[in-house]
VEXLOBA-235561 format. One line per 4 residues: number of its first residue (from 1); their letters; for each residue x, y, z of N, C-alpha, C, CB. Coordinates in steps of 0.05 Angstrom, whole numbers, plus 5000, padded with zeros to 4 digits. Glycine has a CB too. Example, Ala and Ser with C-alpha at 12.3 -4.5 7.8 and 13.67 -1.06 7.14 Angstrom:
// VEXLOBA-235561
1	AS	5264/4886/5156/5246/4910/5156/5264/4934/5156/5226/4911/5181 | 5257/4955/5142/5273/4979/5143/5258/5001/5157/5282/4988/5114
***
This chain:
// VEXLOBA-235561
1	XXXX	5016/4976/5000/5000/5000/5000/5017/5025/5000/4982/5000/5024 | 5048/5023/5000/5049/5050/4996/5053/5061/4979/5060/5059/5004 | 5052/5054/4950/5047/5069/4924/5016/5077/4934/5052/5047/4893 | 5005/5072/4948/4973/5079/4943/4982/5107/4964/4942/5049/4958
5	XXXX	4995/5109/4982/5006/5132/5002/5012/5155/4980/5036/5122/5022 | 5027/5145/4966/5055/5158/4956/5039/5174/4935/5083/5133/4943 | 5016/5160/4916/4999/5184/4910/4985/5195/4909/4995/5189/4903 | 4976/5190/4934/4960/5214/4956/4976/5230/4964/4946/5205/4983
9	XXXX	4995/5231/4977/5009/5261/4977/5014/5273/4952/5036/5262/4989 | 5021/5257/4933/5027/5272/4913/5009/5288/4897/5038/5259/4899 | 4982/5282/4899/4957/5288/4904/4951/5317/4915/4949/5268/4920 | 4958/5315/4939/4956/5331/4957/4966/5355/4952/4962/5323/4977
13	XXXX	4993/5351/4945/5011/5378/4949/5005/5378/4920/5048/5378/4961 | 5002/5376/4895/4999/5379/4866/4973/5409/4877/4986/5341/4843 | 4952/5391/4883/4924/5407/4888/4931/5425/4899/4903/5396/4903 | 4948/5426/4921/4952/5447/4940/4956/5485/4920/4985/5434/4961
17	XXXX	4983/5469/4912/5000/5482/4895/4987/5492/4869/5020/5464/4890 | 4967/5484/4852/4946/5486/4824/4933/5504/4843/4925/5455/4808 | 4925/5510/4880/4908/5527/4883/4917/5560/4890/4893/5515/4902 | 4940/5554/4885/4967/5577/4892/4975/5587/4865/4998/5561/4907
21	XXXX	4986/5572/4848/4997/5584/4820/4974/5579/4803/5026/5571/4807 | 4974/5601/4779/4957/5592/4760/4961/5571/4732/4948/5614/4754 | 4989/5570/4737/5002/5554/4710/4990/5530/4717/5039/5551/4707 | 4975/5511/4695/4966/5486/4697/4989/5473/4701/4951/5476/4674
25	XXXX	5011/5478/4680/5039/5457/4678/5051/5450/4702/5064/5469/4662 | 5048/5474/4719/5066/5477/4746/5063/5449/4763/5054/5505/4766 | 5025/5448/4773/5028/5421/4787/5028/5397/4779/5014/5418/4802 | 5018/5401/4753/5031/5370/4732/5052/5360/4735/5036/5371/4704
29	XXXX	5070/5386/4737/5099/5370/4737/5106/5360/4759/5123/5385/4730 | 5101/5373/4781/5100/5374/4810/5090/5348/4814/5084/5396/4822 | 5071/5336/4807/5064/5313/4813/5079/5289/4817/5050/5310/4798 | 5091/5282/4790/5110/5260/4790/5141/5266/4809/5117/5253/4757
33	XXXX	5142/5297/4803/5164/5299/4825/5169/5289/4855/5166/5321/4827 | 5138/5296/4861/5131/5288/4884/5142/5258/4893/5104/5291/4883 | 5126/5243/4879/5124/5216/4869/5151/5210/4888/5124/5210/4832 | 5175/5221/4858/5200/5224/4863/5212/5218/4888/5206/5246/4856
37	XXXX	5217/5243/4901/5222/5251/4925/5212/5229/4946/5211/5278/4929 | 5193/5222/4948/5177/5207/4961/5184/5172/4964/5153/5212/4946 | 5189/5174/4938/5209/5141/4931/5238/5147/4940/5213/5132/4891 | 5243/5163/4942/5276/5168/4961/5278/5163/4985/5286/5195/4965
41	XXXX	5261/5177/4991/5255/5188/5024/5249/5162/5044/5223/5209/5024 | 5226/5143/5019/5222/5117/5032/5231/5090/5023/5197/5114/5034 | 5254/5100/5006/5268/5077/5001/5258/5053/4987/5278/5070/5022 | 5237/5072/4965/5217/5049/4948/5229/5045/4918/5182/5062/4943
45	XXXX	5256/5034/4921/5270/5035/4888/5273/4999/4884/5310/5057/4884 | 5259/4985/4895/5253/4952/4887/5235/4953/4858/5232/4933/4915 | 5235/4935/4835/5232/4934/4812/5202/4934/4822/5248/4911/4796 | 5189/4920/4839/5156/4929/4835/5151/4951/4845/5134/4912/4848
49	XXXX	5164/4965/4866/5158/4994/4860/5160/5009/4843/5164/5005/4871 | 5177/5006/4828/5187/5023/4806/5156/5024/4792/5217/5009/4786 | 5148/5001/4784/5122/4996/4770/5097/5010/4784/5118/4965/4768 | 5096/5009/4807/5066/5022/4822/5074/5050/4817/5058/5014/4862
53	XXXX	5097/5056/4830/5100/5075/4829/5107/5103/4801/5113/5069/4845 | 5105/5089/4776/5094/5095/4755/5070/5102/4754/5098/5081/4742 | 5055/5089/4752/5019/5087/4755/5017/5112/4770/5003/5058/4774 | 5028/5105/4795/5019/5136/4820/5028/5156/4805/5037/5140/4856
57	XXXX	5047/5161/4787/5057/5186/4777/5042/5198/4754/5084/5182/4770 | 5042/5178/4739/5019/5183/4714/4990/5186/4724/5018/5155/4692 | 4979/5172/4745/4953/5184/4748/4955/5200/4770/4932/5165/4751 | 4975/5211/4787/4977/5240/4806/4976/5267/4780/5016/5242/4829
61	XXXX	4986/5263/4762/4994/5276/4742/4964/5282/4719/5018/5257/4731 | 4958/5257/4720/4929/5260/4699/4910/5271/4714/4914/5232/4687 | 4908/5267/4744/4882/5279/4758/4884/5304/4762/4874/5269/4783 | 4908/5322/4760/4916/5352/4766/4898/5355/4735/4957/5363/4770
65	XXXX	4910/5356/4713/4905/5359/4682/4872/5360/4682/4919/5331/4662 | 4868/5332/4684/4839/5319/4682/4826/5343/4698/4833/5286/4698 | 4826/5350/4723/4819/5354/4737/4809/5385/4739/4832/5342/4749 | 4831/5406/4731/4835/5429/4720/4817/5436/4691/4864/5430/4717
69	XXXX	4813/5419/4677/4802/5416/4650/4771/5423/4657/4807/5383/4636 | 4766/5398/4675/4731/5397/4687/4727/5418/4696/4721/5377/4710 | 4747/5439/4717/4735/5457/4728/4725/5486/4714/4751/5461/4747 | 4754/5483/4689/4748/5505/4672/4724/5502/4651/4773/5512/4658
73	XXXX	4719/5480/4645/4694/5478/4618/4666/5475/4631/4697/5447/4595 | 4665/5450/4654/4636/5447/4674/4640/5424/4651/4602/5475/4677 | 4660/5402/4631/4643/5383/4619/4676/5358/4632/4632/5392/4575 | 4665/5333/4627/4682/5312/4642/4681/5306/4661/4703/5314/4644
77	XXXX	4673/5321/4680/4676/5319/4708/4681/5284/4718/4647/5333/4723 | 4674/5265/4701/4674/5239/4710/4708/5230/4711/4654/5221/4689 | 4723/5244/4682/4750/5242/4683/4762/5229/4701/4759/5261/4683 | 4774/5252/4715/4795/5252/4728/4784/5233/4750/4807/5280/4736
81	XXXX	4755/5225/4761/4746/5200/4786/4753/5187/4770/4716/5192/4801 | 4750/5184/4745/4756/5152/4731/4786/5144/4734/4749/5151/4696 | 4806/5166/4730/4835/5158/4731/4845/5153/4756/4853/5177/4719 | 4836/5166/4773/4837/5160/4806/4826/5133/4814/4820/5182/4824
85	XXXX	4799/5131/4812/4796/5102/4814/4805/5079/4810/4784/5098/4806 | 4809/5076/4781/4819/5062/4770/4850/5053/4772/4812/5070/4755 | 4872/5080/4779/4897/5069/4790/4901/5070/4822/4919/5084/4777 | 4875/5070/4831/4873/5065/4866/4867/5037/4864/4845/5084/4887
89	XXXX	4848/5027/4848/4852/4990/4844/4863/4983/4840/4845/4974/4834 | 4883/4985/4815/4909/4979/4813/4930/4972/4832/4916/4995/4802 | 4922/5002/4845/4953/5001/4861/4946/4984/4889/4966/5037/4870 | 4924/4975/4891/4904/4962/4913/4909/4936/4903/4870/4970/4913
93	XXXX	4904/4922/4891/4905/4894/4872/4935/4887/4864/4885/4899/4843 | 4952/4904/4861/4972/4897/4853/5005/4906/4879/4970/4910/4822 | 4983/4911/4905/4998/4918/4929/5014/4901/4932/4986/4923/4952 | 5025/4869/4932/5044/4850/4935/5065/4862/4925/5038/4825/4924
97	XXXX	5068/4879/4898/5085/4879/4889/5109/4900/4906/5076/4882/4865 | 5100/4915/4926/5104/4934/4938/5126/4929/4954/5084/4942/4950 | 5152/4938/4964/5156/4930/5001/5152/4953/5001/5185/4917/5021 | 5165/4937/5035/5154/4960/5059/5177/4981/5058/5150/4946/5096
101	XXXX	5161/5000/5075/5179/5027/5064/5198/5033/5096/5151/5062/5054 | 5219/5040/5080/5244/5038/5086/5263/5068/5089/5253/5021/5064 | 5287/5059/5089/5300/5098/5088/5300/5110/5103/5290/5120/5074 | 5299/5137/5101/5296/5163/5114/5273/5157/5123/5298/5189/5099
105	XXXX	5248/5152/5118/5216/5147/5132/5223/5132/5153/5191/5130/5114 | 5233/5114/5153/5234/5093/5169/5249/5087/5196/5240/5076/5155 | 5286/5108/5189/5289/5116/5209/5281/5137/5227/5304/5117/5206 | 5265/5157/5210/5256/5179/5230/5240/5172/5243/5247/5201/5223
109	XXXX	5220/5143/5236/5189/5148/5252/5208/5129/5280/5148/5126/5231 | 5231/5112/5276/5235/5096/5305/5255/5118/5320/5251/5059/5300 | 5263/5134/5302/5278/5159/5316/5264/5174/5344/5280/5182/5291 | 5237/5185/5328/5226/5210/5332/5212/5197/5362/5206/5223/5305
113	XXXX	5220/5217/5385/5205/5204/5410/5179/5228/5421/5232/5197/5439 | 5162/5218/5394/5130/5222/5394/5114/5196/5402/5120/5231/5366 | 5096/5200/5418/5081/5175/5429/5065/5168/5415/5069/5174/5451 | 5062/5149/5391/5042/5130/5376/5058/5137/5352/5006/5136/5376
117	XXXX	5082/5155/5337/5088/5151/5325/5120/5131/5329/5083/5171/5316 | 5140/5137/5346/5160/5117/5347/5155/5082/5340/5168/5120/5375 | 5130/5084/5350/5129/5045/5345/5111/5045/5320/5110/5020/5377 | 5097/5059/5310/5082/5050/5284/5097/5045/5260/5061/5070/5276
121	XXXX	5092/5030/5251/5101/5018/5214/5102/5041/5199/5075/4996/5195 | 5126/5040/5187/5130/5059/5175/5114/5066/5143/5156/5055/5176 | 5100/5031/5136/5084/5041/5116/5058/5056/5118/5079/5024/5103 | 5052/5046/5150/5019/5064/5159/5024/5095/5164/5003/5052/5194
125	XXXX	5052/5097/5174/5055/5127/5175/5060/5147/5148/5077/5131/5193 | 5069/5129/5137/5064/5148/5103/5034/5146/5093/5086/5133/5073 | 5017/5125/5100/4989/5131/5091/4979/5143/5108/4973/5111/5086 | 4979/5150/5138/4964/5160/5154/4970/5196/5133/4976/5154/5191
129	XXXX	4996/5200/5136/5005/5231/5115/4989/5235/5088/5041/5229/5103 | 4982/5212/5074/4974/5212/5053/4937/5217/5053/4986/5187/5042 | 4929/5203/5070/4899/5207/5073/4896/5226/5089/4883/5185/5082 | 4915/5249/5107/4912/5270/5112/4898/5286/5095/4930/5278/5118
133	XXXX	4924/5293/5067/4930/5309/5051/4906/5306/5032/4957/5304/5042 | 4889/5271/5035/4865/5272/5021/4837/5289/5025/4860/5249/5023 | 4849/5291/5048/4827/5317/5067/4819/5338/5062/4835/5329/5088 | 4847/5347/5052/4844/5382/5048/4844/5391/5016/4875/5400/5065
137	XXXX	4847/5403/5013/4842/5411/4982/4832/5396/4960/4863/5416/4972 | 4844/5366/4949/4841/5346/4940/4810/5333/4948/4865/5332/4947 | 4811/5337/4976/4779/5324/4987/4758/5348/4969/4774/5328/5033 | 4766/5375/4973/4744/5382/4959/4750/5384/4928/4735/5408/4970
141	XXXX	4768/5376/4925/4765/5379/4890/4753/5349/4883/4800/5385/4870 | 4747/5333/4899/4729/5313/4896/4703/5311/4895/4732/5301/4907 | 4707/5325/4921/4667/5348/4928/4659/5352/4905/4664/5386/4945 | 4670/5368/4890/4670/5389/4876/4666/5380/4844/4697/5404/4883
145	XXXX	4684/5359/4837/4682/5330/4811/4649/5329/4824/4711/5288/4815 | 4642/5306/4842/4618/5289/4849/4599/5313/4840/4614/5277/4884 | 4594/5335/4852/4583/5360/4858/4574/5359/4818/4610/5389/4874 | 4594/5364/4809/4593/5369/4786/4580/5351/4761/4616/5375/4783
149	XXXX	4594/5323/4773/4575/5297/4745/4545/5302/4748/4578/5253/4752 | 4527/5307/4784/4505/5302/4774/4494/5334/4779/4491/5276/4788 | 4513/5360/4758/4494/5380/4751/4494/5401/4770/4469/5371/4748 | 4505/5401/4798/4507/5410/4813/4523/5442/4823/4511/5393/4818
153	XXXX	4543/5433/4803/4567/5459/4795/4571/5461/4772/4596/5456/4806 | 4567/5492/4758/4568/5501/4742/4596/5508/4732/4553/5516/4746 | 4602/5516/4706/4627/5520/4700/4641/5552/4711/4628/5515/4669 | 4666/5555/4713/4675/5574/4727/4668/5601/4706/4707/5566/4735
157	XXXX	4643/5626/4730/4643/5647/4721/4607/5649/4721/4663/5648/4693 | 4592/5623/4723/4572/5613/4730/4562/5620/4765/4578/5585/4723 | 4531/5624/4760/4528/5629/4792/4523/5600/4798/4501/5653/4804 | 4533/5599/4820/4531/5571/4834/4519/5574/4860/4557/5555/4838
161	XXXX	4515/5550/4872/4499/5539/4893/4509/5548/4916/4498/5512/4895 | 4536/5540/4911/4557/5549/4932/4554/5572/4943/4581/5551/4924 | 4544/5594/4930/4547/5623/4932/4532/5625/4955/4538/5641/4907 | 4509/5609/4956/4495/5612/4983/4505/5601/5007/4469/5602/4982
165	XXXX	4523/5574/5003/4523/5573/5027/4561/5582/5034/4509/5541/5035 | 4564/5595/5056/4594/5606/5050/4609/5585/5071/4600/5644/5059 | 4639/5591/5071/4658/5572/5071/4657/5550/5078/4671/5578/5081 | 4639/5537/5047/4638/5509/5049/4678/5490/5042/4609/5502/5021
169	XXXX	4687/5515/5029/4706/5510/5018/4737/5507/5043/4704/5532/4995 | 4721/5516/5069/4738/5522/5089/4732/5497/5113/4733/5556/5100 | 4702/5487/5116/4685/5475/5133/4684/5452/5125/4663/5485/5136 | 4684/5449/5096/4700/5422/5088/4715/5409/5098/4712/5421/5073
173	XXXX	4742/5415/5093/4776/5404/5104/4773/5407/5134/4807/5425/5093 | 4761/5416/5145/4762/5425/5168/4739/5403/5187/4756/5458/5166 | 4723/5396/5172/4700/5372/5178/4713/5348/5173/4673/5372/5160 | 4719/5343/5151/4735/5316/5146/4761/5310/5162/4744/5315/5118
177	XXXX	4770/5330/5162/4805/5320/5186/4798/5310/5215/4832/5354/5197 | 4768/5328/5220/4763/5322/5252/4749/5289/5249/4736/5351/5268 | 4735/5280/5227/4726/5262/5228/4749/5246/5232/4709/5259/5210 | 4760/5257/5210/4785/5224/5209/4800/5228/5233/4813/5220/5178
181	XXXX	4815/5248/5244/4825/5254/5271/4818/5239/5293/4819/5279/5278 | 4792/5233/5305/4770/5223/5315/4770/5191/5311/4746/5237/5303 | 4770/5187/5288/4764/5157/5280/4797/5149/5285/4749/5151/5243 | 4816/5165/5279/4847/5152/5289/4847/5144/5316/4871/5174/5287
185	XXXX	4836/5172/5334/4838/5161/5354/4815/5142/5374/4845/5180/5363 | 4798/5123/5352/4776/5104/5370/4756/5111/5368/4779/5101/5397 | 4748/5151/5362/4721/5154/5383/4698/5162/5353/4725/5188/5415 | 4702/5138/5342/4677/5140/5317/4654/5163/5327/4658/5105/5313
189	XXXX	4639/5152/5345/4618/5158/5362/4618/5187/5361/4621/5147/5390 | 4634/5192/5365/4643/5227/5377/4641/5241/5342/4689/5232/5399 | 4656/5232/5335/4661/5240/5294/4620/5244/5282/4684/5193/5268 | 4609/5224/5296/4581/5229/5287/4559/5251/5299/4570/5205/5291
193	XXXX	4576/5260/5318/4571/5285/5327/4573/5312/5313/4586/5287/5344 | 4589/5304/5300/4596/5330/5277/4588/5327/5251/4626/5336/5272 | 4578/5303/5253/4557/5301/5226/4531/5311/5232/4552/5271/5215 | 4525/5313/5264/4500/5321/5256/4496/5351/5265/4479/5301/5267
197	XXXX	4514/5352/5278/4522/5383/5287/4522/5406/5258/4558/5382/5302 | 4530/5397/5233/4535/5400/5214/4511/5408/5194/4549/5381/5210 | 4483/5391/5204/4466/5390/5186/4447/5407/5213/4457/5356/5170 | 4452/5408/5232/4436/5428/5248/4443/5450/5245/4435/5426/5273
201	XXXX	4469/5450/5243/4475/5488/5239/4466/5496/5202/4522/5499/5245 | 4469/5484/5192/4461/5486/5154/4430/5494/5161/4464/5447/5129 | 4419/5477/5173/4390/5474/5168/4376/5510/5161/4375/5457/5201 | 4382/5522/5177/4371/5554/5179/4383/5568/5155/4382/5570/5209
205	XXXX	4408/5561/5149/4421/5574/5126/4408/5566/5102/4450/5569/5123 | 4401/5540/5099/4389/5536/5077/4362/5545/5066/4390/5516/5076 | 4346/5538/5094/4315/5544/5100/4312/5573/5095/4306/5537/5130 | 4333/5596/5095/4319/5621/5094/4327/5628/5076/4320/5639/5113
209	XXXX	4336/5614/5051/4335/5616/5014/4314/5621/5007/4341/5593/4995 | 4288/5600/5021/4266/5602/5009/4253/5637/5003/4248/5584/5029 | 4265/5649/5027/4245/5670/5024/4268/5692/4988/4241/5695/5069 | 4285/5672/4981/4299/5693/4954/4293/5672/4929/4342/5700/4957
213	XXXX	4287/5656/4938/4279/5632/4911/4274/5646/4880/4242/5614/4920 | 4251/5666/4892/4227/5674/4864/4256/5702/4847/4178/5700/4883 | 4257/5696/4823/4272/5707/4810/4296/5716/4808/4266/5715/4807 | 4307/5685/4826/4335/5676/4837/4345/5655/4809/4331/5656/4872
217	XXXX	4376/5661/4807/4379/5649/4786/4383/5614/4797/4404/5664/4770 | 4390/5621/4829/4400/5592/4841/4380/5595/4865/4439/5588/4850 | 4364/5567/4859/4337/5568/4878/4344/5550/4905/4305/5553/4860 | 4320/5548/4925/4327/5522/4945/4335/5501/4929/4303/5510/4963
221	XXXX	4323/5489/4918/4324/5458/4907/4360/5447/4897/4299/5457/4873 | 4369/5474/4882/4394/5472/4884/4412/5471/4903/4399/5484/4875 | 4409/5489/4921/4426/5495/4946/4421/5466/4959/4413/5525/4967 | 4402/5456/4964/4389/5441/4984/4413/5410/4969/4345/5442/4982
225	XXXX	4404/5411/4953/4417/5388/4926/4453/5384/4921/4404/5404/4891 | 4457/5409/4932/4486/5411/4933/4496/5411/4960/4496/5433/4919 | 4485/5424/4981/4492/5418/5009/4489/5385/5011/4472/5435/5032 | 4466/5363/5001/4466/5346/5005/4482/5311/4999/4451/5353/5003
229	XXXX	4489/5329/4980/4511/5312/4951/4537/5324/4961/4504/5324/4908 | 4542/5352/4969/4559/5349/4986/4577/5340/5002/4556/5350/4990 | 4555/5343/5024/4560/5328/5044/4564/5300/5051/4546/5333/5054 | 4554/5288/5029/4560/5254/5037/4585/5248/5024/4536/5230/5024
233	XXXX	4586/5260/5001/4613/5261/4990/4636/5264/5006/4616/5281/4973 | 4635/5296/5021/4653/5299/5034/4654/5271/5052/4652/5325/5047 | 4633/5258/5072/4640/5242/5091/4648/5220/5083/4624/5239/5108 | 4646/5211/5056/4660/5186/5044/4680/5188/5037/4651/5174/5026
237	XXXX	4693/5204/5036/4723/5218/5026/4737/5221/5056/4720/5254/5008 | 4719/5218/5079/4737/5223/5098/4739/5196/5119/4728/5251/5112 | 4715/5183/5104/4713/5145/5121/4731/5136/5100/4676/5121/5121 | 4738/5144/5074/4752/5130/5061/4779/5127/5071/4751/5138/5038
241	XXXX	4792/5158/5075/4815/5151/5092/4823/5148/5112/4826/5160/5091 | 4801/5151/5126/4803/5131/5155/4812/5101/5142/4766/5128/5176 | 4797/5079/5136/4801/5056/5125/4837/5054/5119/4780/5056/5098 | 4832/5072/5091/4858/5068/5082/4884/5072/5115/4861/5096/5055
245	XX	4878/5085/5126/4900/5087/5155/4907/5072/5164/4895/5097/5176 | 4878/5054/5171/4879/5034/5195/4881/5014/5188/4862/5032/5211
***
């Protein structure tokens, strides 16, 4: 599994970085670099890594592209989930080929005298980093794909849904880390607290659209439709990398 780590960060910081510069090329390239660095660091240069870790580069690389494409036209949006998917099974199905990660990762985590990191496996601690990084930016440019196949988000320059409800784009990453945060440490229970904490505080924000509906270009039904597609999105993106952690 740690080619499946390795491009999730690369993931991560690509997205990060595409939301900082405007050059498309910039985090494309950035991507496989990542990759790069990453195979150093953890000492993943065995002949089946070399191979996963291709795949992670070419599709860290296609989902920035892919991904950038959908946001500027409003058409594909299925893209870039398809290239992600598809080399997350891969790299899932063809995990034997992997070792364990090694190097610089490996001495720092038995180095470092932090409590729950010194004794953990050094391959869970590069995925635990990796399904962080799935959290934040990347988590909503997933939102944001889902949001978009079924009609939800308009192309950039378009009034959108979003507009009503505000820093979804902040309350996101910030919902999902606590979930997965939570679920690292045992207390599921507690994480479902903030799911519903979430739909109690929305509830009023959404509900008092109604009274701007009538010769609104973006009515309830939308808002309501996109907070809800949303939201499950976001929380499957954030049980997903719980899983992947543990």
């Amino acid at each position: 599994m740690s080619a499946v780590a390795v491009m999730l960060i690369a993931m991560g910081v690509a997205d990060a970085v595409r939301r900082l510069i405007r050059p498309v090329w910039v985090p494309v390239v950035l991507a496989p670099v990542v990759v790069i660095v990453c195979a150093v660091l953890a000492g993943l240069w065995h002949l089946g890594d070399l191979a996963l870790l291709a795949v992670a580069a070419a599709a860290s690389a296609g989902w920035v592209m892919l991904g950038a494409r959908a946001e500027r036209t409003g058409a594909h949006q299925g893209a870039p989930l398809a290239v992600v998917a598809l080399a997350m099974a891969t790299l899932i199905v063809l995990s034997g080929w992997a070792s364990d990660v090694g190097g610089l990762v490996a001495r720092w985590s038995s180095w470092v005298d932090v409590p729950a990191v010194g004794d953990m496996d050094p391959t869970r601690l590069l995925m635990i980093v990796g399904a962080a990084l799935l959290q934040i930016v990347t988590g909503n440019q997933l939102v944001r794909l889902v949001l978009g196949s079924v009609g939800a988000v308009k192309p950039e320059g378009q009034p959108q849904a979003s507009d009503k409800l505000k820093g979804g784009r902040l309350l996101g990453p910030m919902e999902r880390l606590l979930i997965y945060g939570l679920g690292l440490a045992g207390q599921l229970a507690a994480a479902t607290a903030v799911v519903a904490a979430k739909s109690i505080i929305r509830f009023p924000e959404i509900n008092a659209q109604k009274a701007f509906q009538n010769g609104n270009i973006i009515g309830i039904d939308d808002v309501t439709e996109y907070f809800l597609v949303g939201s499950f999105a976001s929380w499957i993106i954030a049980l997903g990398g719980l899983a992947l952690a543990q």
